[in-house]
C-alpha positions in Angstrom: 28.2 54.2 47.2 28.6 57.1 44.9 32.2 57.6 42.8 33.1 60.8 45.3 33.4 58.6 48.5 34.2 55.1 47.0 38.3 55.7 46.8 38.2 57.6 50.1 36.1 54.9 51.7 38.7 51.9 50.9 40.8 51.9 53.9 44.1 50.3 54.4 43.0 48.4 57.3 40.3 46.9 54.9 42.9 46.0 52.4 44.9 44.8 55.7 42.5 42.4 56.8 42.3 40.4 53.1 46.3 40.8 53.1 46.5 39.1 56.5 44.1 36.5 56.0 45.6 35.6 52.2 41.9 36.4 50.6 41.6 37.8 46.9 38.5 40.2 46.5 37.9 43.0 44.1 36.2 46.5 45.3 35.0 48.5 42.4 35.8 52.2 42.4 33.8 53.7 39.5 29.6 53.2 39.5 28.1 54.2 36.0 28.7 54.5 32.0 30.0 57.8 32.2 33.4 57.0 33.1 35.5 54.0 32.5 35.3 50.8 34.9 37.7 51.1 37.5 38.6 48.4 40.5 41.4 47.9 43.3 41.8 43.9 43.2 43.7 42.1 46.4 45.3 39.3 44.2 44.5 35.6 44.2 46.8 34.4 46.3 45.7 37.7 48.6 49.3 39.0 48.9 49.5 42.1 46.7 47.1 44.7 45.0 46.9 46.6 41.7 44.2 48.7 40.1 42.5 48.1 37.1 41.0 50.9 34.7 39.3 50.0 31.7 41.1 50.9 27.8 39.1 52.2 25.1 39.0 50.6 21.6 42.4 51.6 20.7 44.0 52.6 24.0 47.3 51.6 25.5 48.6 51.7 29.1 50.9 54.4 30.2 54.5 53.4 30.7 55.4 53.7 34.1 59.1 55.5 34.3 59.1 53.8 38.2 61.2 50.6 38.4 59.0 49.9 41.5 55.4 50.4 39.4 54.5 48.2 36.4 51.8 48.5 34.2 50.2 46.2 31.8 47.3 44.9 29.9 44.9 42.3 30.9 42.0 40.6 29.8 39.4 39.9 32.1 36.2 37.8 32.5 33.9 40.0 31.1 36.0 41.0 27.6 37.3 43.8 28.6 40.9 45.4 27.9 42.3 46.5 31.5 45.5 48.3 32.2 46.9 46.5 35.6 48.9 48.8 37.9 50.9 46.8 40.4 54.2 47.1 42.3 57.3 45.1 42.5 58.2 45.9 45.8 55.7 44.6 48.7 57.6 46.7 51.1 56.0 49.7 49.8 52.7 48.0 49.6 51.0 50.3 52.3 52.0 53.5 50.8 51.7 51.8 46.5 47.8 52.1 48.2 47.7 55.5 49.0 49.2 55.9 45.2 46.2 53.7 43.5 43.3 55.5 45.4 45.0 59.0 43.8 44.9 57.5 40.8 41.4 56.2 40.8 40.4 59.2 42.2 41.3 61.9 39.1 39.9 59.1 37.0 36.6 59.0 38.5 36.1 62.2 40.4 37.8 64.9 38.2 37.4 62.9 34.5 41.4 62.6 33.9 42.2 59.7 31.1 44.3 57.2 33.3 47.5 58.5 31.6 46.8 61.8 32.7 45.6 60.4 36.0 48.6 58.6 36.6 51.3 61.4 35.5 49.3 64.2 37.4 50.1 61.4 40.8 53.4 60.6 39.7 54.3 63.8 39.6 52.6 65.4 42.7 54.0 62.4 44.7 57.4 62.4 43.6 59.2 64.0 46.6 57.8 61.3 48.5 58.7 58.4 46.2 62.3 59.9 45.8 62.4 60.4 50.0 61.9 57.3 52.0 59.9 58.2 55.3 61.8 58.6 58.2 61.7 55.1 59.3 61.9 52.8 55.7 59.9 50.2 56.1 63.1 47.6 55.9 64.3 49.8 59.0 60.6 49.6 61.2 60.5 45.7 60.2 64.0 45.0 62.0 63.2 46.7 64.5 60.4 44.8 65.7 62.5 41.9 65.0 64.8 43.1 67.2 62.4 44.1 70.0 60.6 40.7 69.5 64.0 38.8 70.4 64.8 41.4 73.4 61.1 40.5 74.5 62.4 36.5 74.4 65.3 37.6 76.0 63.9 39.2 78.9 62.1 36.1 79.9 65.2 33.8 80.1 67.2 36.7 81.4 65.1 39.3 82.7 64.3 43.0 82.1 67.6 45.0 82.8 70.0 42.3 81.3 68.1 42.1 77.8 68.2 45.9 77.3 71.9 45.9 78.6 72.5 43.9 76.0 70.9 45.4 73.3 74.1 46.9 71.4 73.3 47.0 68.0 71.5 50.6 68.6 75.1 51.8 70.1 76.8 51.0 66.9 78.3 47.5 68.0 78.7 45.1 64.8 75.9 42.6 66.2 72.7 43.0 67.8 73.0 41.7 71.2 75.6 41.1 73.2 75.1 38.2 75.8 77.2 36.7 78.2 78.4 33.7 76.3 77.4 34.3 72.8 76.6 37.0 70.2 73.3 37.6 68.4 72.3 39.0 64.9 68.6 39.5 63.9 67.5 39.6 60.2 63.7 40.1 59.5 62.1 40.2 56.2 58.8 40.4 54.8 59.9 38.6 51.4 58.3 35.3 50.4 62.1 33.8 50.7 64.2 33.6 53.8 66.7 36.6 52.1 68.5 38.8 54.0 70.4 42.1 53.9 74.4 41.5 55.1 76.1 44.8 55.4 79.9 44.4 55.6 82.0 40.9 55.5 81.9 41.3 59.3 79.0 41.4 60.2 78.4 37.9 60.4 82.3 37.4 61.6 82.4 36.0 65.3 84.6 38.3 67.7 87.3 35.7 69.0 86.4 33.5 71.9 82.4 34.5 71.1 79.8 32.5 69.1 77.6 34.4 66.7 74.1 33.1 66.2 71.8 34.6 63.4 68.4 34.7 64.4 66.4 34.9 61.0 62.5 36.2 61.2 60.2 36.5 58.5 56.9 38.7 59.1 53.8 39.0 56.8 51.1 41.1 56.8 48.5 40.5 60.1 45.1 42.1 59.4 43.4 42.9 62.9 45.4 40.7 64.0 48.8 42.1 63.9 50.7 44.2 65.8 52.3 47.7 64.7 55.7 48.7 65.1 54.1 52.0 67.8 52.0 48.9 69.6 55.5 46.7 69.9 57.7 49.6 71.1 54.9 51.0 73.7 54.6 47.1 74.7 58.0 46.9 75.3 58.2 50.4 77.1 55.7 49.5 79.3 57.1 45.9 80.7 60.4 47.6 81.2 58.7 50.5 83.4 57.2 48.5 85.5 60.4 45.1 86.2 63.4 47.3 85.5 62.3 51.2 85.5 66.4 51.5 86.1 66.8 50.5 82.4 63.9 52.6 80.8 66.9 55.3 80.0 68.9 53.1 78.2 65.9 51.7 75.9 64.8 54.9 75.1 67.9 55.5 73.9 68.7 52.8 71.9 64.8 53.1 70.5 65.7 56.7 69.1 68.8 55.5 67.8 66.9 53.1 66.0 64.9 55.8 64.2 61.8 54.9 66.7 59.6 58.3 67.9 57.1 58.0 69.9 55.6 60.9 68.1 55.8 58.6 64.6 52.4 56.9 64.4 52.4 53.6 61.8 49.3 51.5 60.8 51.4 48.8 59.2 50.1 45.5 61.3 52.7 42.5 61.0 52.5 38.8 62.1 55.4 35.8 62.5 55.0 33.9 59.1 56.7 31.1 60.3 59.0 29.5 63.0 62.3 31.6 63.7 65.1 30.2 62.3 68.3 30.2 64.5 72.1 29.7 62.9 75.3 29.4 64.1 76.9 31.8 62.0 79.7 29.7 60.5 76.3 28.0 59.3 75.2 30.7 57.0 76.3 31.2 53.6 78.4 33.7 53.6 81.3 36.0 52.5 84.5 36.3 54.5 87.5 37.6 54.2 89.4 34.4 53.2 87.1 34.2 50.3 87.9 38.0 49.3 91.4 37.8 50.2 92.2 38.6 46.5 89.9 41.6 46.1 92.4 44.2 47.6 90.1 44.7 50.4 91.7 47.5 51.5 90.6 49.6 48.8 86.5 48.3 48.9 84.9 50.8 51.4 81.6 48.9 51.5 80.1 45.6 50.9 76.4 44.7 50.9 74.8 41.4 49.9 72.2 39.0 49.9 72.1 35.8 51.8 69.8 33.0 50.9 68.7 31.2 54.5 65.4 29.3 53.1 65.2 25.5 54.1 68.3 25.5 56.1 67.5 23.8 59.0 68.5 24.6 62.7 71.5 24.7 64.4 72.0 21.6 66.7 72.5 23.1 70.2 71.5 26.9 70.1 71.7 28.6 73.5 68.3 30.0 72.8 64.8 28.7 71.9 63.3 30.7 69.5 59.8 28.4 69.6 57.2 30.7 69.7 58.4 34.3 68.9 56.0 36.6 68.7 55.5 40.5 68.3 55.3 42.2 71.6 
């Protein structure tokens, strides 16, 4: 492999499949003396990557000004002094790739020092770092949480019900609306069972109406995952064919979601673990007995973090969650 093709040639659905299967491996970049060694590593416990480019005698790394990029030295096997570019945020892992192989690539290809290398990238990429894409990868991972629990839905209730009640998209403070009971989703890809709470009602039960929290965590699936495109096409294709009546109505609510079908994603995600489902009065929370002393009235917006990891089920859920999968 000569150093022109060997950045281009790492694809992300290589680095996928190590990702997905929790393998470490290391894929040199640079192949002679003439330039400094340079290698894309998949950690050891095969859940994040960096690059590594060899310092001279009396080199330093670059400071990164990124929150979301460090950089440091390492020493490695062989003696050598390594600057280690990684990221913070695995959320952005898929595009923090992308970022490395421009890197690597002025490094080995056009003979930049790595702190050239890595300003030159910086620079040329930072309308995209300082723009999300139009679906943030927070926003595509909830939605195929949500579409995974409309999927489970369906099969209790059937097609047209499940997208009727499908409100979150509309603007409604949960996600579904059912019969007997309200439902809020919450996916993340963290390591911890964290999520997002916009507002102090979001997880407040209308009166008369349970609220259950349905909590998902996805990780990374290799070959074997599914994308958020293959999910919403799935789910497209089921409701065309049991309740064609309702096809309208999902559309909709998949564009209000941020969803195109034009929008093409090669992100592949898998269940972690078992779904978690909560009564909501179950969930640490903030409500507003607990802030009745803030002057609520003059806080516009709330946003915080809610810890769910080892909680155990809620005796008696009206749904069973065994099994979820990505449509």
């Amino acid at each position: 492999m000569t150093d022109s093709t060997a950045a281009s040639s790492l694809r992300w659905s290589t680095v996928e499949q190590y990702l997905g299967e929790g393998l470490a491996t290391s894929y040199p970049l640079s192949a002679d003396a003439a330039h400094p060694v340079v290698s894309y590593e998949v950690g050891d416990s095969g859940r994040d990557i960096a690059l590594f480019v060899e310092l001279g005698r009396n080199q330093q790394p670059p400071r990164s000004p990124l929150p979301a990029i460090r950089i440091d030295q390492v020493s490695v096997a062989n003696g050598l002094r390594m600057a280690r570019i990684r990221t913070t945020q695995v959320a952005l892992m898929r595009d923090f790739h992308d970022l490395l192989l421009a890197v690597a690539d002025r490094i080995v290809t056009k003979n930049r020092s790595l702190d050239r290398a890595f300003a030159e990238t910086v620079d040329g990429w930072s309308s995209l770092l300082d723009r999300p894409r139009m679906m943030s990868v927070e926003r595509r991972i909830g939605l195929m949480g949500e579409l995974a629990m409309l999927t489970r839905l369906a099969e209790t209730h059937g097609w047209e019900s499940a997208v009727e009640a499908w409100t979150g998209p509309y603007g409604e403070e949960h996600d579904f609306a059912l019969r007997d009971f309200d439902l809020e989703v919450k996916t993340t890809a963290s390591e911890r069972r964290r999520h997002v709470v916009h507002g102090i009602e979001q997880l407040d039960a209308a009166p008369g109406r349970p609220l259950w929290l349905a909590s998902l965590r996805l990780t990374r699936g290799g070959i074997g995952g599914r994308t958020l495109t293959e999910s919403a096409r799935a789910v497209r294709r089921a409701v065309a064919e049991s309740a064609p009546a309702a096809l309208v109505r999902l559309d909709s609510a998949l564009e209000r979601s941020g969803w195109s079908s034009e929008q093409e994603d090669d992100e592949r995600w898998t269940p972690r673990d078992e779904a978690l489902l909560l009564a909501a009065d179950a969930v640490p929370r903030l409500t507003p007995a607990l802030l009745a002393a803030a002057a609520l009235d003059r806080i516009s917006a709330i946003r915080y973090e809610t810890d769910l990891t080892g909680l155990p089920p809620t005796v008696g859920a009206p749904l069973d969650l065994t099994g979820l999968r990505l449509p």
